[in-house]
MARSE-305782 format. One record per residue: residue number from 1; residue in one letter; x, y, z of N, C-alpha, C in turn. Coordinates in steps of 0.2 Angstrom, whole numbers, plus 2048, in hexadecimal, padded with zeros to 3 digits. Layout:
% residues N
{k NUM	r A	n.east X	n.north Y	n.up Z	ca.east X	ca.north Y	ca.up Z	c.east X	c.north Y	c.up Z}
...
This chain:
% residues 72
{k 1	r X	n.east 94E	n.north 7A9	n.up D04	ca.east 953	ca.north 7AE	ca.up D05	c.east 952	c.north 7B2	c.up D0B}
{k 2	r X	n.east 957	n.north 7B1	n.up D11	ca.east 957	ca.north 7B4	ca.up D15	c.east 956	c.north 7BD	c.up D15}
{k 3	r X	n.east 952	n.north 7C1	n.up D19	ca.east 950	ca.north 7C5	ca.up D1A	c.east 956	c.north 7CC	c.up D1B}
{k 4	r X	n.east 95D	n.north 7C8	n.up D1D	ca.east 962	ca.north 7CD	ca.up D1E	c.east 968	c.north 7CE	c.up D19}
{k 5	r X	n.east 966	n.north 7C8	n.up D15	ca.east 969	ca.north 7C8	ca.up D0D	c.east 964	c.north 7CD	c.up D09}
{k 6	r X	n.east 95F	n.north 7CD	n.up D09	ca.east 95B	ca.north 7D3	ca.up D05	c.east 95F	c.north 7DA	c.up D08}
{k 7	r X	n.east 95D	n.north 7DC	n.up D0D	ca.east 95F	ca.north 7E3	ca.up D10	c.east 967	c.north 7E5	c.up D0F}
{k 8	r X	n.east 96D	n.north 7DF	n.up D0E	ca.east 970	ca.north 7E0	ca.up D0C	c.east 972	c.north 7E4	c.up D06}
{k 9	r X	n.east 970	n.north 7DE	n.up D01	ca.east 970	ca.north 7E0	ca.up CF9	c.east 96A	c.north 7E8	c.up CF8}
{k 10	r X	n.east 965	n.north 7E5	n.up CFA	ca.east 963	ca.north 7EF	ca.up CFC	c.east 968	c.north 7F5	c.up CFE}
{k 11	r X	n.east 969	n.north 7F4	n.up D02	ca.east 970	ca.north 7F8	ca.up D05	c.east 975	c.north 7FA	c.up CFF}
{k 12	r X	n.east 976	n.north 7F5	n.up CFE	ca.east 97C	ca.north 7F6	ca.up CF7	c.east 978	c.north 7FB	c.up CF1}
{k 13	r X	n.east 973	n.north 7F7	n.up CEE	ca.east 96F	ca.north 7FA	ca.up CEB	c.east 96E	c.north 803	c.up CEC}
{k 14	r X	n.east 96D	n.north 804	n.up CF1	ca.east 96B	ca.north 80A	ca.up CF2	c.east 970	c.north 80D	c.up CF2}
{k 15	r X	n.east 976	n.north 80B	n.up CF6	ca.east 97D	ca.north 80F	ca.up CF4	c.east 97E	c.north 80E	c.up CEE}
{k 16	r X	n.east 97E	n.north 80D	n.up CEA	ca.east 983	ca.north 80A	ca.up CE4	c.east 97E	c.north 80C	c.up CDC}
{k 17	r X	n.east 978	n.north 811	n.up CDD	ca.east 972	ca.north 810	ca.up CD7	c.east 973	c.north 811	c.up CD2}
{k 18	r X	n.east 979	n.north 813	n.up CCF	ca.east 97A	ca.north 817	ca.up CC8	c.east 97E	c.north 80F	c.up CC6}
{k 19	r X	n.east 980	n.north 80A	n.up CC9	ca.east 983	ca.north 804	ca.up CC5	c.east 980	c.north 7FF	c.up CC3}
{k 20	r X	n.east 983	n.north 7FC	n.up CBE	ca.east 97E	ca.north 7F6	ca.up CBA	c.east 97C	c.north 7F3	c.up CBE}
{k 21	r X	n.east 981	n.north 7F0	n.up CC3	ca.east 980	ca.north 7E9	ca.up CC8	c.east 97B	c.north 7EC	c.up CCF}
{k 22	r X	n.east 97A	n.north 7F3	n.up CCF	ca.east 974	ca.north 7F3	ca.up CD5	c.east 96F	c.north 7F3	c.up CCF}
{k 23	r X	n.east 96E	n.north 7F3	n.up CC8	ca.east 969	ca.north 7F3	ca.up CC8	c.east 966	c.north 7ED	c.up CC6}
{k 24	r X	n.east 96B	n.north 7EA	n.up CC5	ca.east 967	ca.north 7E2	ca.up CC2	c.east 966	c.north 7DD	c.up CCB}
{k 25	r X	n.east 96A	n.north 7E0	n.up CD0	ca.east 969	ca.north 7DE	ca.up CD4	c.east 961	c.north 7E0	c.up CDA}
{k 26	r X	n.east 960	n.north 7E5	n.up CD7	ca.east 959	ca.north 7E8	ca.up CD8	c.east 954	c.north 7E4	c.up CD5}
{k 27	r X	n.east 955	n.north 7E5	n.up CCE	ca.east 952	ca.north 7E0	ca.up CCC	c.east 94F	c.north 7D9	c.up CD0}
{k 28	r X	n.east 953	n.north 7D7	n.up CCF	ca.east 955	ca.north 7D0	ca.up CD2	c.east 952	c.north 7CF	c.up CDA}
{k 29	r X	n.east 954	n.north 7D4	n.up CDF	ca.east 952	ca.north 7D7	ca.up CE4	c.east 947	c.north 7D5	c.up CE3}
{k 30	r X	n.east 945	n.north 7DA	n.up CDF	ca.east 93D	ca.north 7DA	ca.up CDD	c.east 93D	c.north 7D3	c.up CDC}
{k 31	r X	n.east 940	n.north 7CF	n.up CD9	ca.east 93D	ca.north 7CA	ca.up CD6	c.east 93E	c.north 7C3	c.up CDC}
{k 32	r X	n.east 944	n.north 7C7	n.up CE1	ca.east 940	ca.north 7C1	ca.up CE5	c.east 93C	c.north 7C1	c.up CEB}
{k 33	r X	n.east 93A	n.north 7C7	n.up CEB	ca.east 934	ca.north 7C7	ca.up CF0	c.east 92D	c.north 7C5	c.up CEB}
{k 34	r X	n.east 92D	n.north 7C4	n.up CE5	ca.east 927	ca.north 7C3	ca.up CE2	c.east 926	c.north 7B9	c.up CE0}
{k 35	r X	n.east 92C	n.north 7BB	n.up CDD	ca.east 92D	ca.north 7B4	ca.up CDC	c.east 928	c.north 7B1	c.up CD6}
{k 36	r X	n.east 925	n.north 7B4	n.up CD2	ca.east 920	ca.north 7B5	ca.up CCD	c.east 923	c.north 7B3	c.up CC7}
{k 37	r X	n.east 928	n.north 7B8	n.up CC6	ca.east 92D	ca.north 7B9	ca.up CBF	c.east 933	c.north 7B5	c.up CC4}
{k 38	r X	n.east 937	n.north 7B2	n.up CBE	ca.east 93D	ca.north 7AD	ca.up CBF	c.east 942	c.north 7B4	c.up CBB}
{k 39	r X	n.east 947	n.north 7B3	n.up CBF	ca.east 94C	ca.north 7B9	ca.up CBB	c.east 951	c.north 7B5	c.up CB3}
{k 40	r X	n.east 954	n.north 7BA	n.up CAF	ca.east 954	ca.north 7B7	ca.up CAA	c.east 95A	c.north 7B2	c.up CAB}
{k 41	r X	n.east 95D	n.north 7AF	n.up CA6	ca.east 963	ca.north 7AD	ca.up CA4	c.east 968	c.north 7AF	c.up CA4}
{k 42	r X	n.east 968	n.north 7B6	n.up CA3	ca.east 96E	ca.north 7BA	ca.up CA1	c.east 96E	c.north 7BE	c.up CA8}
{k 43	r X	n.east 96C	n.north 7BE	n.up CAD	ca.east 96A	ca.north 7C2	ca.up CB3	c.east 96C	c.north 7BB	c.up CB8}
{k 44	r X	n.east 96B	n.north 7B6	n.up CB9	ca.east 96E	ca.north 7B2	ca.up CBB	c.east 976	c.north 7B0	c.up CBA}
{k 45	r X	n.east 979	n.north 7B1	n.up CB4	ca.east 97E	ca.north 7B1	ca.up CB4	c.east 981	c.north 7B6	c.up CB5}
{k 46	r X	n.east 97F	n.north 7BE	n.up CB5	ca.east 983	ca.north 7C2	ca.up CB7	c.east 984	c.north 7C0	c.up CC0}
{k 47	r X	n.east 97F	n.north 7BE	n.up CC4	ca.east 97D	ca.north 7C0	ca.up CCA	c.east 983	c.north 7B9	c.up CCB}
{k 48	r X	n.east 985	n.north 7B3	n.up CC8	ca.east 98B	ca.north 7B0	ca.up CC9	c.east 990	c.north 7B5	c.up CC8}
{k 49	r X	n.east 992	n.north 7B9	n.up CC3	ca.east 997	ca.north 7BC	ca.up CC3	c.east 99A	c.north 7C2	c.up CC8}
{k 50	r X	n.east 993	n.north 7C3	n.up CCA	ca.east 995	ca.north 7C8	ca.up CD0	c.east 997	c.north 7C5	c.up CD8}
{k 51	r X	n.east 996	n.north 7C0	n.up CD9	ca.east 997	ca.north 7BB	ca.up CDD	c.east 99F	c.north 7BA	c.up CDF}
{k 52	r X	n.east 9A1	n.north 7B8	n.up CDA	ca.east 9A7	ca.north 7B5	ca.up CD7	c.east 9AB	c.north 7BC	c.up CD8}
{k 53	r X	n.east 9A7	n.north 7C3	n.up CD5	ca.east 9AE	ca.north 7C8	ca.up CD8	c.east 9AC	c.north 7CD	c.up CDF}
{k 54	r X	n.east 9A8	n.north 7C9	n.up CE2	ca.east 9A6	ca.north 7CE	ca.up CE8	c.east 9AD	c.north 7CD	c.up CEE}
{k 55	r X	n.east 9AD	n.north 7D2	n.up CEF	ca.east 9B4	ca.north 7D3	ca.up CF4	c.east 9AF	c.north 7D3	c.up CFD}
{k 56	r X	n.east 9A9	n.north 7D7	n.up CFC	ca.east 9A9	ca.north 7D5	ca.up D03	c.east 9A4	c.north 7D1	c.up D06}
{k 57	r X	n.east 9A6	n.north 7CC	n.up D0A	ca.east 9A3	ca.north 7C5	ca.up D0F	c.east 99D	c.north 7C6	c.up D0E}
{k 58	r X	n.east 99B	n.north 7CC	n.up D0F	ca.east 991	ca.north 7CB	ca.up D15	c.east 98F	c.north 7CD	c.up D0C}
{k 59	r X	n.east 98F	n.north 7D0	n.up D09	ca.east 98D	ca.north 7D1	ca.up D02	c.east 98A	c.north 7CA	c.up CFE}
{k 60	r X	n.east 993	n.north 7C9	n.up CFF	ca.east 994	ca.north 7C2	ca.up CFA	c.east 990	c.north 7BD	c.up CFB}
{k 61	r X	n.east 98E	n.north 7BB	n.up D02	ca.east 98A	ca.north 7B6	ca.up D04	c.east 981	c.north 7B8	c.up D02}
{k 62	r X	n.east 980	n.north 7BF	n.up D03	ca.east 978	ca.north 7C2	ca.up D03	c.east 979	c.north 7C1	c.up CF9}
{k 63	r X	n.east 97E	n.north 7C1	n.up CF6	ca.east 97B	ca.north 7BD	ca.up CF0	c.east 97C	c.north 7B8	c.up CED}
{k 64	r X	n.east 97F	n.north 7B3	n.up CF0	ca.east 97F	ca.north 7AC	ca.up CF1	c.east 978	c.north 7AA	c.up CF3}
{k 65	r X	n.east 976	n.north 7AE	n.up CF9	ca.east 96F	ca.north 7AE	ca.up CFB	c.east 96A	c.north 7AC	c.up CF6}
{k 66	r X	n.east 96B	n.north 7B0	n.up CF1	ca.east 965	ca.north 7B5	ca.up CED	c.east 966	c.north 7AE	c.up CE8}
{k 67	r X	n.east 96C	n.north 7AB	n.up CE6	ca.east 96D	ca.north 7A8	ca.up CE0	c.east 969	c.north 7A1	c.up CE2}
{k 68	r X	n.east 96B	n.north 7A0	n.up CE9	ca.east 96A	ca.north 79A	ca.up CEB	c.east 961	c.north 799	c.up CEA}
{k 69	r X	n.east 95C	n.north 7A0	n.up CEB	ca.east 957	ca.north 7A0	ca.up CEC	c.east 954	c.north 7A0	c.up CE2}
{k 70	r X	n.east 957	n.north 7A3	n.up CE0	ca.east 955	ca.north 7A1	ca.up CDA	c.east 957	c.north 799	c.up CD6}
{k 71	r X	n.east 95B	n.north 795	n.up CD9	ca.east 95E	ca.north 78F	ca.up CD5	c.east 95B	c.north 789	c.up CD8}
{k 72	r X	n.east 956	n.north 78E	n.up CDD	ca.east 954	ca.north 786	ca.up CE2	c.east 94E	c.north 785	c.up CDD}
């Protein structure tokens, strides 16, 4: 996962704290600098569904990023 998809999804995260999707996204954030723990099932599915409705470019791609890194 490239290093400017992190900082983005951070970004987002830290504006956005009080919502479900920056927290699963944090989550998810932790888990792939460790890479120890695999994220769940139901976290992967959500992390397609936020994809699917993301409106802006550089976002959508930093968690395409992030999905691509966990499906590899």
């Amino acid at each position: 996962m490239q290093e400017y998809s992190r900082i983005l999804i951070e970004e987002y995260c830290l504006a956005h704290r009080k919502t479900k999707k920056a927290a699963l996204l944090w989550n998810l954030l932790e888990l792939s600098y460790s890479m120890e723990c695999e994220p769940d099932e139901y976290e992967m599915i959500q992390l397609e569904k936020f994809i699917a409705r993301e409106k802006n470019p550089e976002l959508k791609e930093a968690l395409e990023d992030m999905d691509e890194l966990f499906c590899s």
